[in-house]
N, CA, C and O of each residue as an XYZ file, in Angstrom:
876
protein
N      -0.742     54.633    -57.881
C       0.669     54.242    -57.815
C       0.806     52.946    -57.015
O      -0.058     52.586    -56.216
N       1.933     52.253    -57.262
C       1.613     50.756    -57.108
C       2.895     50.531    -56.057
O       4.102     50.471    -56.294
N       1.981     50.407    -54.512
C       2.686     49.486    -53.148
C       4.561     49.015    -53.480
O       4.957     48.851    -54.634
N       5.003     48.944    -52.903
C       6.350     47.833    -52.318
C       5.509     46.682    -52.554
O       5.981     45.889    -53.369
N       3.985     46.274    -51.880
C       4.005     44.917    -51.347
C       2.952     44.546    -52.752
O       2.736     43.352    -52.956
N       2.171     45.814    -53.912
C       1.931     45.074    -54.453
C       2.834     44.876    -55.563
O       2.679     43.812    -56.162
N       3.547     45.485    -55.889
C       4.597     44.981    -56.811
C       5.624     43.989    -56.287
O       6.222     43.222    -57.041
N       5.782     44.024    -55.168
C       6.339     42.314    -54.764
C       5.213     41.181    -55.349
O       5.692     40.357    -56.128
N       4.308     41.107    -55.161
C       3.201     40.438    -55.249
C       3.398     40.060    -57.049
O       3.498     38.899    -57.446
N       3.421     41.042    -57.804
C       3.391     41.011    -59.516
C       4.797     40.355    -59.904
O       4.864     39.786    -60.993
N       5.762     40.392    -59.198
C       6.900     39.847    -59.479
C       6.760     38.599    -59.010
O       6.969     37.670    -59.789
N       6.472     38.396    -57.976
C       6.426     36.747    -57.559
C       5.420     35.983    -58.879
O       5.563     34.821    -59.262
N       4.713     36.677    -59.253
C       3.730     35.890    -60.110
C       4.290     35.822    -61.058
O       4.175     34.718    -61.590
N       5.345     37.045    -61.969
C       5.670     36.896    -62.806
C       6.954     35.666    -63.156
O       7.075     35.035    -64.206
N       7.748     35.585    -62.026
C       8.735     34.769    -61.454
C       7.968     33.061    -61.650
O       8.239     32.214    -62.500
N       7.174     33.012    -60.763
C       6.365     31.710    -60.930
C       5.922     31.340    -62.772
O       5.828     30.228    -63.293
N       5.742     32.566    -63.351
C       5.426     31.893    -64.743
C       6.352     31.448    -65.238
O       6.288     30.306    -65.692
N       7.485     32.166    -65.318
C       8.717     32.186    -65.574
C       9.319     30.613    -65.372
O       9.361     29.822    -66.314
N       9.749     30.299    -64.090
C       9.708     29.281    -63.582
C       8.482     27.870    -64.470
O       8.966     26.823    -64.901
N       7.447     28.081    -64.537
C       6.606     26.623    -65.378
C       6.939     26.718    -66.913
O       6.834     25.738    -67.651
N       7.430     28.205    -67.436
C       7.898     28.266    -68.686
C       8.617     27.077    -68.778
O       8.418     26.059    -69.441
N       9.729     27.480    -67.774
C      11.281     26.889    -68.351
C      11.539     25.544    -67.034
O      12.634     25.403    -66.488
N      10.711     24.949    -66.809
C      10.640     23.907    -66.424
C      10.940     22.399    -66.860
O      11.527     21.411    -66.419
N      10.489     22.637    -67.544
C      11.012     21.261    -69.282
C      11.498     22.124    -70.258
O      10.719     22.566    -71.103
N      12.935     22.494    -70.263
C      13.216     23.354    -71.125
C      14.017     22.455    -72.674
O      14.782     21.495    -72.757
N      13.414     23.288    -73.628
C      12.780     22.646    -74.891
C      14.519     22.337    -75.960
O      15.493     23.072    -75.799
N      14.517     21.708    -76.486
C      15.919     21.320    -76.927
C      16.462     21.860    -78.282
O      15.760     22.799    -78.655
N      17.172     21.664    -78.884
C      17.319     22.745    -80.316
C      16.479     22.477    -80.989
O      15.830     23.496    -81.224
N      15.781     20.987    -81.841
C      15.263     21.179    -82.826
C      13.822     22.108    -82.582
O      13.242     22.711    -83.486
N      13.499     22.080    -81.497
C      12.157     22.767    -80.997
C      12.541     24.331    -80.822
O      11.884     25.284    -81.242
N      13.931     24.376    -80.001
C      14.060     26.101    -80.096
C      13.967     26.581    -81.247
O      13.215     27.535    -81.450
N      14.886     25.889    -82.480
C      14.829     26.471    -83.707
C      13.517     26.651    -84.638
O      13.249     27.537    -85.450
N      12.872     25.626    -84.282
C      11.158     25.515    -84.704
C      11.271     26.945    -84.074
O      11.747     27.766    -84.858
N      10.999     27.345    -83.052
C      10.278     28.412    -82.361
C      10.976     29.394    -83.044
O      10.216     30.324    -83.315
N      12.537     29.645    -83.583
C      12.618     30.999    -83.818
C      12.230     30.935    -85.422
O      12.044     32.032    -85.949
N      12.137     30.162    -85.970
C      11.182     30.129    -87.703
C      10.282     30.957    -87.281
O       9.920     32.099    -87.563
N      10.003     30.164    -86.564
C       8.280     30.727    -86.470
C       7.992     31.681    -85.936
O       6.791     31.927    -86.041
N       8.775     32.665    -85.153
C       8.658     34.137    -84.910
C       9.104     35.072    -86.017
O       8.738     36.238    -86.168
N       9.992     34.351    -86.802
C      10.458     35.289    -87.982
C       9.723     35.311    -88.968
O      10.123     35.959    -89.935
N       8.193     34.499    -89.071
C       7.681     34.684    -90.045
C       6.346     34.855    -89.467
O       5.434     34.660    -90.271
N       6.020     35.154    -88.330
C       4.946     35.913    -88.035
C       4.143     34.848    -87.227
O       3.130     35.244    -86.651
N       4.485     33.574    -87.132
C       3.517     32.438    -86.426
C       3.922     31.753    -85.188
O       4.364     30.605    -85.194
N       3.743     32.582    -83.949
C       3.360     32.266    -83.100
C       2.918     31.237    -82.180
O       1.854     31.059    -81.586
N       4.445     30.362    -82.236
C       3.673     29.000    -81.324
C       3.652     28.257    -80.179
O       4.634     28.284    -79.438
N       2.592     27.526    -79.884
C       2.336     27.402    -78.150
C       3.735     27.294    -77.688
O       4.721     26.993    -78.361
N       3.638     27.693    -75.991
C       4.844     28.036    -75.217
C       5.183     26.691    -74.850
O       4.563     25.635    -74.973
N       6.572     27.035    -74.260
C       6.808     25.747    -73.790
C       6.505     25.009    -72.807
O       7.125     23.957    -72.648
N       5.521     25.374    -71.954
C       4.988     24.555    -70.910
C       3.399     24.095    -71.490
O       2.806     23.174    -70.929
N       2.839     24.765    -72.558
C       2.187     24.632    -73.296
C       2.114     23.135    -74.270
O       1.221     22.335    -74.553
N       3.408     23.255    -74.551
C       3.907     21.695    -75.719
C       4.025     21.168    -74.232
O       3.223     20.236    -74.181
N       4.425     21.259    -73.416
C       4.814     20.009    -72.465
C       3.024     19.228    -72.199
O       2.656     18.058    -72.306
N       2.442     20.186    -71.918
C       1.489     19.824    -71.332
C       0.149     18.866    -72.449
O      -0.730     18.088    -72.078
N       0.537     19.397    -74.005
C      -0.195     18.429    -74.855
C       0.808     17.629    -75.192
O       0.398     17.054    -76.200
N       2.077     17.173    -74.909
C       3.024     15.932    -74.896
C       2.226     14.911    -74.077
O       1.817     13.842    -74.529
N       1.973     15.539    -72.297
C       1.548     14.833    -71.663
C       0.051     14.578    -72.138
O      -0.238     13.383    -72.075
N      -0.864     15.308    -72.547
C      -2.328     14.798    -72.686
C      -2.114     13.492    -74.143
O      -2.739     12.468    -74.420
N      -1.257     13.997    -74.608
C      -1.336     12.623    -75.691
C      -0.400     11.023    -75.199
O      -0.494      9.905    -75.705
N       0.350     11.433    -74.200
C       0.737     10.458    -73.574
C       0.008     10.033    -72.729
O       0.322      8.877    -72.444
N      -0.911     10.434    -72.119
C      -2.268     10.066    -71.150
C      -3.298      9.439    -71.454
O      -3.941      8.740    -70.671
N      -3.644      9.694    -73.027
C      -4.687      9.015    -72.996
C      -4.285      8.054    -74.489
O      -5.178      7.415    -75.045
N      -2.840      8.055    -75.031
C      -2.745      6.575    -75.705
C      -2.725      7.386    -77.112
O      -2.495      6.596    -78.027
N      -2.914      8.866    -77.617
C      -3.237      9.147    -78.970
C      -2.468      8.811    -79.944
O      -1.267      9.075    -79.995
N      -3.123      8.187    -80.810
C      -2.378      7.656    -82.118
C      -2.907      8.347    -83.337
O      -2.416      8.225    -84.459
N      -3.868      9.026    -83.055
C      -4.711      9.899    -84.299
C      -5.039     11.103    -83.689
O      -5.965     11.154    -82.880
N      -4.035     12.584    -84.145
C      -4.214     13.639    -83.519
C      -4.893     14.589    -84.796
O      -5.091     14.065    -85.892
N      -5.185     15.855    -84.572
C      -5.553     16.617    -85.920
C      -4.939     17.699    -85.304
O      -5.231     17.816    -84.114
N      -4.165     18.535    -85.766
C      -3.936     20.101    -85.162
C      -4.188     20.983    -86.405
O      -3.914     20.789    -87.589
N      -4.910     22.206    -85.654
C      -5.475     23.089    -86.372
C      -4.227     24.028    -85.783
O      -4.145     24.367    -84.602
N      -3.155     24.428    -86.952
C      -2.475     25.715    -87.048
C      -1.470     24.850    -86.752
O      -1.597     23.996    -85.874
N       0.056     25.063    -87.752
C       1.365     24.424    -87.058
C       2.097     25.011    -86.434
O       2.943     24.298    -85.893
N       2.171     25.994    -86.253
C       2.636     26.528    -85.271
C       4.526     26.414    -86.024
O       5.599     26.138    -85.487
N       4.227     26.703    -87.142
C       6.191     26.025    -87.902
C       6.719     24.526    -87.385
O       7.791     24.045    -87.751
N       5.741     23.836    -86.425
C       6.338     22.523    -86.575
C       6.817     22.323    -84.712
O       7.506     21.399    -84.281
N       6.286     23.343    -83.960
C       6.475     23.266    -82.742
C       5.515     22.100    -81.779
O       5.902     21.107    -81.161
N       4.221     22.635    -81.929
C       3.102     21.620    -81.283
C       3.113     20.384    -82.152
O       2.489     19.443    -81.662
N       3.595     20.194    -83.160
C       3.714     19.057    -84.013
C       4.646     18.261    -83.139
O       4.219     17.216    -82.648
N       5.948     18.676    -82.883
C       6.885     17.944    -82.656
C       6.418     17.559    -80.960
O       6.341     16.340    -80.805
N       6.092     18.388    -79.660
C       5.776     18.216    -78.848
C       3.971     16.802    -78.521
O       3.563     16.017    -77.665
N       3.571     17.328    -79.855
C       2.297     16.221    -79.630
C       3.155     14.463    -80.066
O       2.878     13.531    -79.311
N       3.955     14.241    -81.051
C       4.316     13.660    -81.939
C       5.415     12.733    -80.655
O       5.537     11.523    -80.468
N       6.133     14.036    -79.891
C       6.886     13.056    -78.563
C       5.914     12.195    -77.437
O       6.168     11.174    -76.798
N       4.806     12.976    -77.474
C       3.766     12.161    -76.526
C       3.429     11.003    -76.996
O       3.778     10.091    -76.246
N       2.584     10.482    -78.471
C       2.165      9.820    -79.103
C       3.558      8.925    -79.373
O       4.767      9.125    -79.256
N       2.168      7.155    -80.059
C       3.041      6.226    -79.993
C       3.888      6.200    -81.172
O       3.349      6.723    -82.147
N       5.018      5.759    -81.364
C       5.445      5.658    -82.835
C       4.826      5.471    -83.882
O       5.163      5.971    -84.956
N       3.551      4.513    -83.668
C       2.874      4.593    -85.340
C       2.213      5.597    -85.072
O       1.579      5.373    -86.103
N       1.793      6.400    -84.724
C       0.783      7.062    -84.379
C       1.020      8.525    -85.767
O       2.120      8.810    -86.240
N      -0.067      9.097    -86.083
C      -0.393     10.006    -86.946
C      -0.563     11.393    -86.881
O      -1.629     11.570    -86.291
N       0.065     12.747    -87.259
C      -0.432     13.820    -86.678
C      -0.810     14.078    -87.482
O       0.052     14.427    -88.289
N      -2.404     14.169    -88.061
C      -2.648     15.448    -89.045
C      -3.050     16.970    -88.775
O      -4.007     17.477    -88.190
N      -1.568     17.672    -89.655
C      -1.858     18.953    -89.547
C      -2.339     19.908    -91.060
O      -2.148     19.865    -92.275
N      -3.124     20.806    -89.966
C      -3.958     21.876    -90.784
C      -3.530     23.590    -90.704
O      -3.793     24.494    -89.910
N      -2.744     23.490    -91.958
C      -2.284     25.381    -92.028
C      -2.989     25.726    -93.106
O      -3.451     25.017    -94.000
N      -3.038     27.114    -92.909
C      -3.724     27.754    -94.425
C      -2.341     28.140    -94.975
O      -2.373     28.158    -96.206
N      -0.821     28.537    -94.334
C      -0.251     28.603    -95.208
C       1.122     28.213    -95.016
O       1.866     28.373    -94.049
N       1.383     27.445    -96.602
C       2.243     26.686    -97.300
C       3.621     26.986    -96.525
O       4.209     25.970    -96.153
N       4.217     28.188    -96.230
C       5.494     28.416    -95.868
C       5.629     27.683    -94.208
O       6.460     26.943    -93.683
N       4.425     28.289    -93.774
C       4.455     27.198    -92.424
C       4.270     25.840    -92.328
O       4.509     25.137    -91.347
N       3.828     25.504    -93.406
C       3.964     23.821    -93.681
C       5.109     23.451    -93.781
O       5.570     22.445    -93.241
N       5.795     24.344    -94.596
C       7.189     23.694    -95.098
C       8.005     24.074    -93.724
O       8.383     23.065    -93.130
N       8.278     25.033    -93.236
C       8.872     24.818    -91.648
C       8.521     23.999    -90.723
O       9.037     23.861    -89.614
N       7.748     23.517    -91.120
C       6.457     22.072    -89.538
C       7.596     21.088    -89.869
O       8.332     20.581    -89.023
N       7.663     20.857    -91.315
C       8.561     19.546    -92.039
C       9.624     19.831    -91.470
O       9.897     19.037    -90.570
N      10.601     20.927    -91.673
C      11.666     20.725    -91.606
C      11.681     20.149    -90.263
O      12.049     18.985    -90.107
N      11.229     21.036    -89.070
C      10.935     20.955    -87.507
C      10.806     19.229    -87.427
O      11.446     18.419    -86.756
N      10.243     19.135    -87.926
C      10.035     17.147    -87.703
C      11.090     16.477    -88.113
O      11.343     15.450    -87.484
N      12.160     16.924    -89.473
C      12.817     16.146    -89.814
C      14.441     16.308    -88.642
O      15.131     15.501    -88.020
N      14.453     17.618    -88.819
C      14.975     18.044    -87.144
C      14.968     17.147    -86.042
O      16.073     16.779    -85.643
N      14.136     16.794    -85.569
C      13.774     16.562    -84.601
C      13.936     14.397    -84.802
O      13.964     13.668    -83.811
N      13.973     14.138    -85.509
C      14.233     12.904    -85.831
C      12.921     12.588    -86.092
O      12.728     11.492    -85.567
N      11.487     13.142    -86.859
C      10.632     12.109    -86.388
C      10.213     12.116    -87.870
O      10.120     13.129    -88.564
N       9.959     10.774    -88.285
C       9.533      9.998    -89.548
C       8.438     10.753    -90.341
O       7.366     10.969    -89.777
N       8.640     11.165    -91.607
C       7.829     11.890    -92.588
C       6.442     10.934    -92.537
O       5.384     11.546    -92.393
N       6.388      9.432    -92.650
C       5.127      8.444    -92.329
C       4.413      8.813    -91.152
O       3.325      8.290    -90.911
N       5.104      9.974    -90.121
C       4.048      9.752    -89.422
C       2.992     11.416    -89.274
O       2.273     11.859    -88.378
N       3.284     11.794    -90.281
C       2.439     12.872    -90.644
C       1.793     13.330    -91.872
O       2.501     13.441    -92.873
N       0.641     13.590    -91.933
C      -0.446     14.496    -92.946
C      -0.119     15.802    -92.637
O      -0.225     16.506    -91.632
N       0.283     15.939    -93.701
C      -0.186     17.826    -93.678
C      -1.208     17.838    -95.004
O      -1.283     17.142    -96.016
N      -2.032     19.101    -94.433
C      -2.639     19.501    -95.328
C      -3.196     20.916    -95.680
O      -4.089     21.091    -94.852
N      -3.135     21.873    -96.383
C      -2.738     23.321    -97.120
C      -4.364     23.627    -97.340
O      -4.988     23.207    -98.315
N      -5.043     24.570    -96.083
C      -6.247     25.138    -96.746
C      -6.900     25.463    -95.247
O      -6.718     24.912    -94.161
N      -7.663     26.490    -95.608
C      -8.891     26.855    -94.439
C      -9.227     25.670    -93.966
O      -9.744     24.711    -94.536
N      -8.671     25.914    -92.175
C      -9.348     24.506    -91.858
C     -11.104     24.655    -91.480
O     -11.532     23.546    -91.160
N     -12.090     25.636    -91.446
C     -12.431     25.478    -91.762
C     -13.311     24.675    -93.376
O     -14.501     24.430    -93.573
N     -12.341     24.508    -94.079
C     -12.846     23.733    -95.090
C     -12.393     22.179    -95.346
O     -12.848     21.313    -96.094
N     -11.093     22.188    -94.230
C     -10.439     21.058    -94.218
C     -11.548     20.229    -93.189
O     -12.204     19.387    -93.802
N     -11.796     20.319    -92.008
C     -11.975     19.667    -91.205
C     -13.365     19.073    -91.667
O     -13.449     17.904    -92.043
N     -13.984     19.558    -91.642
C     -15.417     19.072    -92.216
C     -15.442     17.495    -93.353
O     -16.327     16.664    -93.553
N     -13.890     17.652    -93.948
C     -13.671     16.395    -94.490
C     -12.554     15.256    -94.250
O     -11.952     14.511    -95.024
N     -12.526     15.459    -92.667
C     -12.091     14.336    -92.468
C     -12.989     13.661    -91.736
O     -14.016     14.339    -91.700
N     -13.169     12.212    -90.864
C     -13.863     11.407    -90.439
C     -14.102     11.579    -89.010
O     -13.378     11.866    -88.057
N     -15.325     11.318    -89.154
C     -16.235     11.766    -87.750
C     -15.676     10.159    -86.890
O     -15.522      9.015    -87.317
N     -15.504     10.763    -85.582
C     -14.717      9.587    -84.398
C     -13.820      9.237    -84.761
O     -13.240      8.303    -84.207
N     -13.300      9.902    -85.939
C     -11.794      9.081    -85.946
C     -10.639      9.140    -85.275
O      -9.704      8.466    -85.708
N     -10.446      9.986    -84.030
C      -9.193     10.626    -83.725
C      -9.507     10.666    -82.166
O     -10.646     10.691    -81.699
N      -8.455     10.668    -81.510
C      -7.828     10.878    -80.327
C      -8.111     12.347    -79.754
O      -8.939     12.639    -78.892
N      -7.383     13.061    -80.316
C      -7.090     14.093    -79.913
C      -7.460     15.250    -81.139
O      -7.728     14.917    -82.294
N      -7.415     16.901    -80.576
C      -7.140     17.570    -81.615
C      -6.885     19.211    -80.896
O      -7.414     19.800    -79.954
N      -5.980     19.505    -81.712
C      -5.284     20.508    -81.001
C      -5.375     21.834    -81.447
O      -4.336     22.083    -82.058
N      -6.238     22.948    -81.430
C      -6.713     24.456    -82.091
C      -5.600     25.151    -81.522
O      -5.406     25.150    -80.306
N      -5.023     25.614    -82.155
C      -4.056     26.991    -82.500
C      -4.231     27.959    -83.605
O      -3.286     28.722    -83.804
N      -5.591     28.088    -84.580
C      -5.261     29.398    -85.117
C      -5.755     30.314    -85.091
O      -5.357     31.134    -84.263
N      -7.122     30.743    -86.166
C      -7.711     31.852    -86.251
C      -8.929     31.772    -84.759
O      -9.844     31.058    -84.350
N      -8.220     32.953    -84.392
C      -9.151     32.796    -82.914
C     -10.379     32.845    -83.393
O     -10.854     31.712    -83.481
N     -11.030     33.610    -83.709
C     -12.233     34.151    -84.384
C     -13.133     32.556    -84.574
O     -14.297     32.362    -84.223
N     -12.637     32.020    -84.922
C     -13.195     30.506    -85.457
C     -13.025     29.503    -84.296
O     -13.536     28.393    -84.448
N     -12.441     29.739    -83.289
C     -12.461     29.059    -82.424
C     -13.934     28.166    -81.918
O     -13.823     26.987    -81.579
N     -15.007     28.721    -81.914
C     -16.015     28.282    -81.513
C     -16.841     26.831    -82.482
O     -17.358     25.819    -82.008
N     -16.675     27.305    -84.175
C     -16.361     26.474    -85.035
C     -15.608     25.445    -84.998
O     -16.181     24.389    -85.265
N     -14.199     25.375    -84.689
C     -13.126     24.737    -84.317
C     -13.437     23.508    -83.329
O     -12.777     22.469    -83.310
N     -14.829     23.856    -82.302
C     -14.846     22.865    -81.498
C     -15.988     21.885    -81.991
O     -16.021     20.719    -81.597
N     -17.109     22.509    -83.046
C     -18.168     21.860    -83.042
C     -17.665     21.215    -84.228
O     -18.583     20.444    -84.506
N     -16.591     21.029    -85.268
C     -16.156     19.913    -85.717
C     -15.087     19.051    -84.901
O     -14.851     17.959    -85.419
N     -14.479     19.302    -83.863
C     -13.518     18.641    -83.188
C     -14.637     17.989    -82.215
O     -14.035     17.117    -81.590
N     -15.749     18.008    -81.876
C     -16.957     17.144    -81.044
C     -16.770     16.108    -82.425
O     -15.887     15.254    -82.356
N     -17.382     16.174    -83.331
C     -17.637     14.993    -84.309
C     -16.501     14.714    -84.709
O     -16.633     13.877    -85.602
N     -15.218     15.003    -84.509
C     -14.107     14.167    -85.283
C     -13.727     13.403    -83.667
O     -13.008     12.408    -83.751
N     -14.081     13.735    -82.532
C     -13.471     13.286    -81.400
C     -13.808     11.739    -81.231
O     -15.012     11.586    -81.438
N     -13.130     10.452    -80.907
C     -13.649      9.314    -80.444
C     -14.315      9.244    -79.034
O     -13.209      9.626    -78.650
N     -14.834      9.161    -78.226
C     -15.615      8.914    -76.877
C     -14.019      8.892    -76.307
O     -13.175      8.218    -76.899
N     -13.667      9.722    -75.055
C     -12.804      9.445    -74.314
C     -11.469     10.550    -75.312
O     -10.275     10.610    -75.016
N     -12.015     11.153    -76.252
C     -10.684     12.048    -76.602
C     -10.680     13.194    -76.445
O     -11.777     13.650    -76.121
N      -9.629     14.110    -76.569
C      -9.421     14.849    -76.108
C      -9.231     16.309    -76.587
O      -8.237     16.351    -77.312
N      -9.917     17.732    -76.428
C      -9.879     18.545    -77.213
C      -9.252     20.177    -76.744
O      -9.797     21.112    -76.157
N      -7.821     19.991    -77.326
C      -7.256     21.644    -76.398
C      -7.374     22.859    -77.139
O      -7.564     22.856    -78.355
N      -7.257     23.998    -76.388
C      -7.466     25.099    -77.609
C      -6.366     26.039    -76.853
O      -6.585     26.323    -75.675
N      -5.106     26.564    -77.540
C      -4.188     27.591    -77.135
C      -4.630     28.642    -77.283
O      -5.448     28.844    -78.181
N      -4.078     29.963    -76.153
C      -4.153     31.108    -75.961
C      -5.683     31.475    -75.828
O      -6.301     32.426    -76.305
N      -6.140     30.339    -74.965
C      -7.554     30.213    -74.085
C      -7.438     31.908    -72.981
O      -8.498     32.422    -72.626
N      -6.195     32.512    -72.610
C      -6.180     33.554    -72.048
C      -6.068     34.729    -72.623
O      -6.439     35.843    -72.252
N      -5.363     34.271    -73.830
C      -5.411     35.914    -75.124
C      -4.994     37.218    -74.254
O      -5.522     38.274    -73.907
N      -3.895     36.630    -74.115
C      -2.710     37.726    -73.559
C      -3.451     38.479    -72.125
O      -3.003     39.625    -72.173
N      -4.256     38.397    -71.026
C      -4.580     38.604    -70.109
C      -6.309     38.967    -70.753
O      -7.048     38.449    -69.916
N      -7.096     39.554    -71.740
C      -8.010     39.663    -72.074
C      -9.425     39.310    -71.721
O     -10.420     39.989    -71.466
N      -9.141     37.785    -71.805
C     -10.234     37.263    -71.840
C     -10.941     37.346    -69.908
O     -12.117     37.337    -69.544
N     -10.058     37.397    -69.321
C     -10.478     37.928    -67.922
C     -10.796     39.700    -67.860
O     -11.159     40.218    -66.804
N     -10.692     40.137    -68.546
C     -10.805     42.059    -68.315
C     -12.514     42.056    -68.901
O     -12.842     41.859    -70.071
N     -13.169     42.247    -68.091
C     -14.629     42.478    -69.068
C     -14.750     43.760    -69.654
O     -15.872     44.004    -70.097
N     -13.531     45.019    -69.826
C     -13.827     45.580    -70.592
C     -13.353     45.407    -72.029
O     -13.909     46.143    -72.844
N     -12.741     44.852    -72.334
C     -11.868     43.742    -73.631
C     -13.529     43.506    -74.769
O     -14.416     43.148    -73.994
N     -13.884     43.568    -75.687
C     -14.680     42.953    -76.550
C     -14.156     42.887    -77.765
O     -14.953     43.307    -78.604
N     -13.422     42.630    -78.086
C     -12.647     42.879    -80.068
C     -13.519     41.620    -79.845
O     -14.098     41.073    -78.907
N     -13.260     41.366    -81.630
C     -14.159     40.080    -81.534
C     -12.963     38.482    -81.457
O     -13.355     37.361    -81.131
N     -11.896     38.747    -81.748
C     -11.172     37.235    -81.077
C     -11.248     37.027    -79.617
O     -10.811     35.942    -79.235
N     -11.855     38.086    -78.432
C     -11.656     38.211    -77.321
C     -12.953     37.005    -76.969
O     -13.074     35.956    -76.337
N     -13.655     37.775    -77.689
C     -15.453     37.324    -77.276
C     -15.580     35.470    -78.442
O     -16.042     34.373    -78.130
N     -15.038     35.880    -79.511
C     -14.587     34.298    -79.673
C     -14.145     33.580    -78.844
O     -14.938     32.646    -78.720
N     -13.222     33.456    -78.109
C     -12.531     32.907    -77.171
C     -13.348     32.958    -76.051
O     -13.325     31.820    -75.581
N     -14.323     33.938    -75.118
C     -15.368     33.418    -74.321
C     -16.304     32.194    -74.738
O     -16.516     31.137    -74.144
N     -16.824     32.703    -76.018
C     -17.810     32.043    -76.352
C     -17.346     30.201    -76.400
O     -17.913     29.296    -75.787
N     -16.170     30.091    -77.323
C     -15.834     28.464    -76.926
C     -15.461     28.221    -75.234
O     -15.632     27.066    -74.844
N     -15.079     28.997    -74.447
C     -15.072     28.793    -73.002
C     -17.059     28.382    -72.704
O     -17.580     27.287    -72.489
N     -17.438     29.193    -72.771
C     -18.848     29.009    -72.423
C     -19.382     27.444    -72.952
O     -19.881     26.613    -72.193
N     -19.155     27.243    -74.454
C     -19.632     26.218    -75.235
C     -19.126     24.726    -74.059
O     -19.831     23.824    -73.607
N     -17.541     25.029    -73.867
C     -17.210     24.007    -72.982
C     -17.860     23.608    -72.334
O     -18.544     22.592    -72.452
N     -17.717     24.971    -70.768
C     -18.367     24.681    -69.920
C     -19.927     23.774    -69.399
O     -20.233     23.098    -68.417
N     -20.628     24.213    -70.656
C     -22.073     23.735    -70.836
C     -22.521     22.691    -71.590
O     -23.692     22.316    -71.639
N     -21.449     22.143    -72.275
C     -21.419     21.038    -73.028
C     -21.498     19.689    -71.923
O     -20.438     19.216    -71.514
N     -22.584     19.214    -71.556
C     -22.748     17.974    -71.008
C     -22.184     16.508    -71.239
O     -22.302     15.453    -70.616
N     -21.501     16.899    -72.433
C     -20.648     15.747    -73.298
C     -18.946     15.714    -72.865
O     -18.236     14.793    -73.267
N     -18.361     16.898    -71.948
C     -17.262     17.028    -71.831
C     -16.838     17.086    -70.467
O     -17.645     17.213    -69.547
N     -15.905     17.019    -70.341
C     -15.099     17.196    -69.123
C     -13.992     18.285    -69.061
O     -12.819     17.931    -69.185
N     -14.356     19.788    -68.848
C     -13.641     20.773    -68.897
C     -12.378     20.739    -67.896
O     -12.490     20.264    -66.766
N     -10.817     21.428    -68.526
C     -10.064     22.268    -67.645
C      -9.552     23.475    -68.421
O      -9.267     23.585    -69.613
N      -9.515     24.309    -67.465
C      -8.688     25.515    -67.898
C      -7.025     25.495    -67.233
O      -6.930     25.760    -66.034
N      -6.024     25.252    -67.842
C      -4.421     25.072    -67.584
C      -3.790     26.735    -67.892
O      -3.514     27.167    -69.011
N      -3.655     27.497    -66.582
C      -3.033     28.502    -66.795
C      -1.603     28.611    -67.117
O      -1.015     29.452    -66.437
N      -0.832     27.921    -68.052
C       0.397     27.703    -68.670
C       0.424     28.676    -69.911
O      -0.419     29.054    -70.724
N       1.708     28.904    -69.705
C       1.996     30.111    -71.137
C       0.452     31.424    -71.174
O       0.131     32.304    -70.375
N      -0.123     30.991    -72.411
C      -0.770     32.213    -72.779
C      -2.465     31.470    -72.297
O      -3.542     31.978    -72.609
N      -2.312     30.363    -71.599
C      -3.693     29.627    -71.347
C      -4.143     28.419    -72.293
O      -4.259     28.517    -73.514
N      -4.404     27.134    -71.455
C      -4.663     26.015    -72.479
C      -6.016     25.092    -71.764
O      -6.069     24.420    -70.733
N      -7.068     25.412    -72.847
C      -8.119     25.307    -72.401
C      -8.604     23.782    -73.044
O      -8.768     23.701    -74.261
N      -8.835     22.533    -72.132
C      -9.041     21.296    -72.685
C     -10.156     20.644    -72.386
O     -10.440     20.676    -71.189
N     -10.926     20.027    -73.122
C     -11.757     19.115    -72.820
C     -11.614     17.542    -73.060
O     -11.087     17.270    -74.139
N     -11.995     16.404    -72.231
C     -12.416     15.329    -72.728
C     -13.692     14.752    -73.406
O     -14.776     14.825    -72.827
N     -13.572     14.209    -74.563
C     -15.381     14.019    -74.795
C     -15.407     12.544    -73.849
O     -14.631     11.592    -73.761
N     -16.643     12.874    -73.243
C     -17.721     11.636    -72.311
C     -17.565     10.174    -73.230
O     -17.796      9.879    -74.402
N     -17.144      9.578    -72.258
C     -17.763      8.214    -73.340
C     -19.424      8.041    -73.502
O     -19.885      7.147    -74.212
């Protein structure tokens, strides 16, 4: 049975998340992105989450992003405010209905149909054909399971100095419980591990929203 002082303790923490949630709190065309996208089952990064790849693409200049999963057009619109006006997001859904909500979310949001690719298919099958160093940035949001995949084409699409995040790096408290093994759990270690040991990167782990786990590639 659980203390006065440690359930003070769980509330302050919960309070503090609470608080970096709604810190940059997100404006209609983005709220409405977000409730699409709960009504049709897709799940997208939180809002201190988009703040925080706004800022990594405003940090390091990205004009060529790739995101894996649209999230209905949420991390689109939050990467798309970081980045410069010409700048490019290509996104990767396997499905069509969430493409067509990413669009609307952008057109919402005021931002120019020129400055986005979408494209409709396993990104495993997508990514493999786009161009190695071509890009800035690239942003994993979907099939956890593939996550580990997800990074060893985002190493060869990365330019020297770009940048590579992966959402729900915490998988709802999980990935810290070592009795947890489903296999998206142990996916999600395994690209933590890959990070960590990758001599080519510059790891952080950002405990925001559900966890946002980033690397820089080395020049």
């Amino acid at each position: 049975m659980r203390g006065s002082h440690e359930e003070a303790a769980i509330d302050a923490i919960e309070a503090t998340r609470a608080y970096v949630e709604d810190f940059l709190p997100e404006d209609d065309p983005l709220l409405e992105a977000r409730q699409r996208g709960a009504e049709v089952g897709a799940t997208p990064i939180g809002p201190a989450g988009g703040a925080a790849l706004r800022f990594l693409a405003t940090l390091i200049g990205a004009r060529t992003v790739v995101e894996v999963g649209s999230g209905c057009g949420v991390s689109g619109v939050w990467l798309m405010r970081g980045m410069p006006k010409d700048g490019v997001l290509t996104s990767v859904d396997i499905e069509p209905e969430n493409q067509r909500l990413a669009k609307q979310a952008y057109r919402e949001a005021g931002l120019s149909g020129h400055r986005t690719r979408m494209i409709i298919g396993p990104a495993l099958e997508v990514l493999p054909r786009l161009t190695d160093g071509a890009y800035d940035m690239v942003f994993c949001d979907a099939s956890k399971r593939e996550y580990p995949e997800y990074l060893t084409d985002a190493l060869r699409l990365l330019r020297p100095g770009g940048v590579v995040a992966f959402d729900n790096a915490l998988w709802h408290d999980r990935v810290a419980d070592p009795g947890r093994h489903d296999p998206e759990t142990e996916a999600i270690r395994e690209v933590h591990r890959m990070i960590r040991e990758d001599e080519r990167l510059v790891p952080l782990l950002i405990p925001v929203g559900d966890g946002l786990l980033c690397a820089v590639k080395r020049d």
